[in-house]
ZASE-88121 format. One record per residue (C-alpha): residue number from 1; residue in one letter; x, y, z. Coordinates in steps of 0.02 Angstrom, whole numbers, padded with zeros to 5 digits. Example, Ala and Ser with C-alpha at 12.3 -4.5 7.8 and 13.67 -1.06 7.14 Angstrom:
2
<node><num>1</num><residu>a</residu><px>00615</px><py>-00225</py><pz>00390</pz></node>
<node><num>2</num><residu>s</residu><px>00684</px><py>-00053</py><pz>00357</pz></node>
This chain:
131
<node><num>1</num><residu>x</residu><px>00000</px><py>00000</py><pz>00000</pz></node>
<node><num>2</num><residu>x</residu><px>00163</px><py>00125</py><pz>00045</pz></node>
<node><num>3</num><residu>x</residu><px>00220</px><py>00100</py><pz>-00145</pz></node>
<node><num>4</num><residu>x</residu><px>00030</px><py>00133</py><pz>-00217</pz></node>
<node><num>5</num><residu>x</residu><px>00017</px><py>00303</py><pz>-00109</pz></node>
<node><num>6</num><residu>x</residu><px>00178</px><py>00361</py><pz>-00182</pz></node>
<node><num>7</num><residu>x</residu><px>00141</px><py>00313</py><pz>-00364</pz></node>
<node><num>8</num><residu>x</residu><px>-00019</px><py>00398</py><pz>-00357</pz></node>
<node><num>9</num><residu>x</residu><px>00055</px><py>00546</py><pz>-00270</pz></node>
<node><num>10</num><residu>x</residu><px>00194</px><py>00536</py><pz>-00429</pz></node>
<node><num>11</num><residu>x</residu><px>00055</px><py>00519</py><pz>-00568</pz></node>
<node><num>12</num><residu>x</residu><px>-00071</px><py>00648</py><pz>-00483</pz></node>
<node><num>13</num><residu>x</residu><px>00099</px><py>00759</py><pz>-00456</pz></node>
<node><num>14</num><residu>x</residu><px>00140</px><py>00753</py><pz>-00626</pz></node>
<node><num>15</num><residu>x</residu><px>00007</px><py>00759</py><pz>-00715</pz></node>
<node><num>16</num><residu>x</residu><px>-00046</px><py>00938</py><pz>-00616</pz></node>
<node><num>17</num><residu>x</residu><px>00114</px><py>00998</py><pz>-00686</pz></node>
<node><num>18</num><residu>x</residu><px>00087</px><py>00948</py><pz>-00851</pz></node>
<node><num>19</num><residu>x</residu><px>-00078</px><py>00983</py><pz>-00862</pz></node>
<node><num>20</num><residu>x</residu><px>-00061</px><py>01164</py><pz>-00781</pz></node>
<node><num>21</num><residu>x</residu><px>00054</px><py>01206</py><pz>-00885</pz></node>
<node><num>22</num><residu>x</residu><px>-00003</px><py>01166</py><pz>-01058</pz></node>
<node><num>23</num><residu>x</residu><px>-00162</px><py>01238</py><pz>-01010</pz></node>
<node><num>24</num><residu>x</residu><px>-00070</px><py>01408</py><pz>-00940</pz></node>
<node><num>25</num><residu>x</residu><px>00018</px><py>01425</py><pz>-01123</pz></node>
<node><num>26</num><residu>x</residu><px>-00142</px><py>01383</py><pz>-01203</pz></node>
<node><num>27</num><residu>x</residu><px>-00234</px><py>01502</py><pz>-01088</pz></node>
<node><num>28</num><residu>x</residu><px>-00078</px><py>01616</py><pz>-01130</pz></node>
<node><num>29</num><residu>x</residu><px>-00104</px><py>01599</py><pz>-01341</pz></node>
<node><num>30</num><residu>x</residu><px>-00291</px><py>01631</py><pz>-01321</pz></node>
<node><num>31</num><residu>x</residu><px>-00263</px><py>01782</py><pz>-01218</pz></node>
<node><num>32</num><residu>x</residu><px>-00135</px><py>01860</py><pz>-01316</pz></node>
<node><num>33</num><residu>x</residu><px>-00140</px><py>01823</py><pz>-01491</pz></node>
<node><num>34</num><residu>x</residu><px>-00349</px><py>01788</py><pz>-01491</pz></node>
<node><num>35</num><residu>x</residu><px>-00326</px><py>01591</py><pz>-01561</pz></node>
<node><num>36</num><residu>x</residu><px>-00387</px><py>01426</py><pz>-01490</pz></node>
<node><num>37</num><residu>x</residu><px>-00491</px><py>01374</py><pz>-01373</pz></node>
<node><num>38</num><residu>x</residu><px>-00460</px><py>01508</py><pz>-01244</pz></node>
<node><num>39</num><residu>x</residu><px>-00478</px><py>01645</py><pz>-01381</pz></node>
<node><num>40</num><residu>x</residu><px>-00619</px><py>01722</py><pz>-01275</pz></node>
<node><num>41</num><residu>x</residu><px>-00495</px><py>01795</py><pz>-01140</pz></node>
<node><num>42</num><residu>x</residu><px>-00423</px><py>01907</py><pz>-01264</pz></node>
<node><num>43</num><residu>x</residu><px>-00562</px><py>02024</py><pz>-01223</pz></node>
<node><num>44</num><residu>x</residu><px>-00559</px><py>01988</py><pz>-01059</pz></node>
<node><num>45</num><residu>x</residu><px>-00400</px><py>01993</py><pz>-00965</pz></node>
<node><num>46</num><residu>x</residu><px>-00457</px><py>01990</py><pz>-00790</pz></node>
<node><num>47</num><residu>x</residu><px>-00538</px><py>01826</py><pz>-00830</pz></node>
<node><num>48</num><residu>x</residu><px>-00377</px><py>01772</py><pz>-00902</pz></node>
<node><num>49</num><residu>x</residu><px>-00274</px><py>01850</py><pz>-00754</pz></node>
<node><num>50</num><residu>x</residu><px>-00364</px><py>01723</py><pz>-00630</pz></node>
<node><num>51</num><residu>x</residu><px>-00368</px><py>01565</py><pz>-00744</pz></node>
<node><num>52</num><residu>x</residu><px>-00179</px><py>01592</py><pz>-00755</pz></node>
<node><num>53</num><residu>x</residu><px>-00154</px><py>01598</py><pz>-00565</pz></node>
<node><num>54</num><residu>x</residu><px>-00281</px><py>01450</py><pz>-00548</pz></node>
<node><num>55</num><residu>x</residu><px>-00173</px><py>01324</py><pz>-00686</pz></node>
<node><num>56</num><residu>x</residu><px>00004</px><py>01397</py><pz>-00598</pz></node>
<node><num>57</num><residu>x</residu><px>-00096</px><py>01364</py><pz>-00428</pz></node>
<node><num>58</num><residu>x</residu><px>-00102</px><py>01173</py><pz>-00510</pz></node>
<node><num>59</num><residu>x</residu><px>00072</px><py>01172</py><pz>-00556</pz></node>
<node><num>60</num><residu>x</residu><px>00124</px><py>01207</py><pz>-00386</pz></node>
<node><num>61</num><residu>x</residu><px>-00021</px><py>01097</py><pz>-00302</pz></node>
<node><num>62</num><residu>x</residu><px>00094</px><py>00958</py><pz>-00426</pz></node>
<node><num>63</num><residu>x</residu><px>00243</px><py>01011</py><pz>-00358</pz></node>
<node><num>64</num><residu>x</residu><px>00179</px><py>00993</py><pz>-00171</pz></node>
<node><num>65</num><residu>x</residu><px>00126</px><py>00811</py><pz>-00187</pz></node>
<node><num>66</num><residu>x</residu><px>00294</px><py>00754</py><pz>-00295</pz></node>
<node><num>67</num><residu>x</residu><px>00389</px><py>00792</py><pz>-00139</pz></node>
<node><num>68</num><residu>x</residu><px>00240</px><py>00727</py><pz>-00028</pz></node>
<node><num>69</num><residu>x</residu><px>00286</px><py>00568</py><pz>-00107</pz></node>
<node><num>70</num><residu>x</residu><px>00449</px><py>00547</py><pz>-00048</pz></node>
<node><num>71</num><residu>x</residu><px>00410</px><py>00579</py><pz>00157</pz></node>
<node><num>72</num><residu>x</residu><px>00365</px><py>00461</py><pz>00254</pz></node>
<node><num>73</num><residu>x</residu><px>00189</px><py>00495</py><pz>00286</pz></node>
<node><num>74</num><residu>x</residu><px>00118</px><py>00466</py><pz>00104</pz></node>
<node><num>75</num><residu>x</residu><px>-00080</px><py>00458</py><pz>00162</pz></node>
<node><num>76</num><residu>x</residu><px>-00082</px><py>00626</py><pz>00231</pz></node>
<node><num>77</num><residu>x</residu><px>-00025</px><py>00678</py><pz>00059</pz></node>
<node><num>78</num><residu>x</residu><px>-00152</px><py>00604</py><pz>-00037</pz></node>
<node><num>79</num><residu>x</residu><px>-00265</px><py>00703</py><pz>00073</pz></node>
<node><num>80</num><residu>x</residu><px>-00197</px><py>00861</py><pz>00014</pz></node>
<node><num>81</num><residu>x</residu><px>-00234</px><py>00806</py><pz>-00169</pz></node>
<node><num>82</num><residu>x</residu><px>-00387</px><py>00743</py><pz>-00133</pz></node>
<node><num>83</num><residu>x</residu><px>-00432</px><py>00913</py><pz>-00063</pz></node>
<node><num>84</num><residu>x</residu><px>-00377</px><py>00960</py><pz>-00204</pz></node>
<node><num>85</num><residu>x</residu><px>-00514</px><py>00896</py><pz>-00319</pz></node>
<node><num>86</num><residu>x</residu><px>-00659</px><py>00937</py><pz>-00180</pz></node>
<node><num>87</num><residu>x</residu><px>-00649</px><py>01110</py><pz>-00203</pz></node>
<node><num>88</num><residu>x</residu><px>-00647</px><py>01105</py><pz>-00422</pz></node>
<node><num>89</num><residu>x</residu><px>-00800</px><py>00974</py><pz>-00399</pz></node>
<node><num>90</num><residu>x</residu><px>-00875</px><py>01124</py><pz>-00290</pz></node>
<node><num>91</num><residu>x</residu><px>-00834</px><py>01261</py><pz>-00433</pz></node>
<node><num>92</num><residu>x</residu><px>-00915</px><py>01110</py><pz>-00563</pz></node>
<node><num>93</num><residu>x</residu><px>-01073</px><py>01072</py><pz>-00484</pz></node>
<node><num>94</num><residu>x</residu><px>-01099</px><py>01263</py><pz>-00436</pz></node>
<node><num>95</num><residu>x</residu><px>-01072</px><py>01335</py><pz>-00625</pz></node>
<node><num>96</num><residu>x</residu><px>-01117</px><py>01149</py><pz>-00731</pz></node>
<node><num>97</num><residu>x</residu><px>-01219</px><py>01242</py><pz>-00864</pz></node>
<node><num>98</num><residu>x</residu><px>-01100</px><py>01372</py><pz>-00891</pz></node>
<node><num>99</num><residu>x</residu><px>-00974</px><py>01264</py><pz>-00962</pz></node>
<node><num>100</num><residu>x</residu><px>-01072</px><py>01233</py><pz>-01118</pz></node>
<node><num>101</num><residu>x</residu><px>-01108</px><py>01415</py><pz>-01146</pz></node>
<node><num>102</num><residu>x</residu><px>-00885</px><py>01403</py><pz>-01193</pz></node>
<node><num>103</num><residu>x</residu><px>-00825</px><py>01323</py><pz>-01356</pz></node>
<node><num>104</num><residu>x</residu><px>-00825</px><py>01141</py><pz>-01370</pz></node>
<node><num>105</num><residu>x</residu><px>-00885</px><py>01186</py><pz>-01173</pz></node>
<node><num>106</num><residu>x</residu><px>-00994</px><py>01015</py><pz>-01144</pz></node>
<node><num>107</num><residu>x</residu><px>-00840</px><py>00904</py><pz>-01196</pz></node>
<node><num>108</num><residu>x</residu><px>-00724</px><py>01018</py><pz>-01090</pz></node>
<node><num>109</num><residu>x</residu><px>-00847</px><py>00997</py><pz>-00961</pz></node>
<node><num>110</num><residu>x</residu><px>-00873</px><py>00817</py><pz>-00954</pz></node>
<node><num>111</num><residu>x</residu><px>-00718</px><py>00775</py><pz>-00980</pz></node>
<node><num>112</num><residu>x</residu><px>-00642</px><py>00889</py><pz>-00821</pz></node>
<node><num>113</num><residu>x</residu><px>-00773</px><py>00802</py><pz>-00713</pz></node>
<node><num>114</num><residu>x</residu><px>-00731</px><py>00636</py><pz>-00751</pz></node>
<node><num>115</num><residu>x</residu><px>-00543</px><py>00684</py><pz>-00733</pz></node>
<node><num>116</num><residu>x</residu><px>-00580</px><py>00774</py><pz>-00562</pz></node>
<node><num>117</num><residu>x</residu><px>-00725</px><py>00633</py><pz>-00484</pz></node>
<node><num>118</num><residu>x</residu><px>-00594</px><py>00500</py><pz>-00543</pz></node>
<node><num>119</num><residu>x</residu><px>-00427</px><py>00568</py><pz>-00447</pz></node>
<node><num>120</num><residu>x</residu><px>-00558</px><py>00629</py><pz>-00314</pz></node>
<node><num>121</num><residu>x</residu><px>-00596</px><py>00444</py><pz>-00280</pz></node>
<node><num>122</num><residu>x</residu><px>-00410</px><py>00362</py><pz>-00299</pz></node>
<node><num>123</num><residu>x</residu><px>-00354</px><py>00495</py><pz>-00169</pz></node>
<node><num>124</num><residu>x</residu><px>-00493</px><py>00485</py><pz>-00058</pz></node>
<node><num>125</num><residu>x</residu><px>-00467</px><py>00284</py><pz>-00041</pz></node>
<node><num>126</num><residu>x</residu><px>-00264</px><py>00333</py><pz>-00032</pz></node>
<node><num>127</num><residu>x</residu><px>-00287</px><py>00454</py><pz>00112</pz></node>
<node><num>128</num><residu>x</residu><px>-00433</px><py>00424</py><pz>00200</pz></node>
<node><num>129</num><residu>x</residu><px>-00472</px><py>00238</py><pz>00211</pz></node>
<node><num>130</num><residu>x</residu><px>-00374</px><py>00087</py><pz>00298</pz></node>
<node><num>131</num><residu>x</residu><px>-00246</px><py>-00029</py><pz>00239</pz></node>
């Protein structure tokens, strides 16, 4: 059980850095240069301002649980991710039809939930539940 808490403290790790910070130079290229999916931010750079700090938030969230994975206490680390996802499922369930109002918003949409209620679940049995 010590060696799965660490390798899904590794995978969750990394894949917050990767993922938060493709989608910062995506968010980045919408918000400067009015292309892809984030093109809507060009005209609105407060918007982009906070998505930016929320995807570098991510990246450092990664960084947080990389190292949590190599102390000794692994399951209170999982916690921390699993926290993690709790309060995105909150932002989710609170603003679900507003995703579809974005382009290609209902695939963005169900595809971050499933993403989020999936690592929400493999952290919550890491850090919460029994040997």
């Amino acid at each position: 059980m010590v060696v799965t808490r660490k390798n899904i403290l590794r995978i969750h790790g990394t894949l917050l850095i990767l993922i938060g910070l493709a989608a910062s130079i995506n968010a980045t290229i919408g918000a400067r240069f009015n292309l892809g999916t984030y093109n809507f931010l060009f005209s609105n750079k407060v918007a982009y301002i906070g998505l930016l700090q929320a995807y570098l938030l991510a990246v450092l969230t990664g960084i947080v649980l990389w190292f949590g994975s190599q102390k000794k206490n692994r399951k209170k680390w999982n916690r921390i991710g699993c926290l993690f996802h709790i309060f995105i499922l909150i932002v989710y369930a609170q603003y679900w039809e507003f995703f579809i109002t974005l382009p290609e918003g209902e695939i963005t949409r169900n595809a971050g939930f499933t993403f989020h209620i999936s690592f929400f679940a493999l952290e919550f049995w890491a850090g919460f539940l029994k040997k």
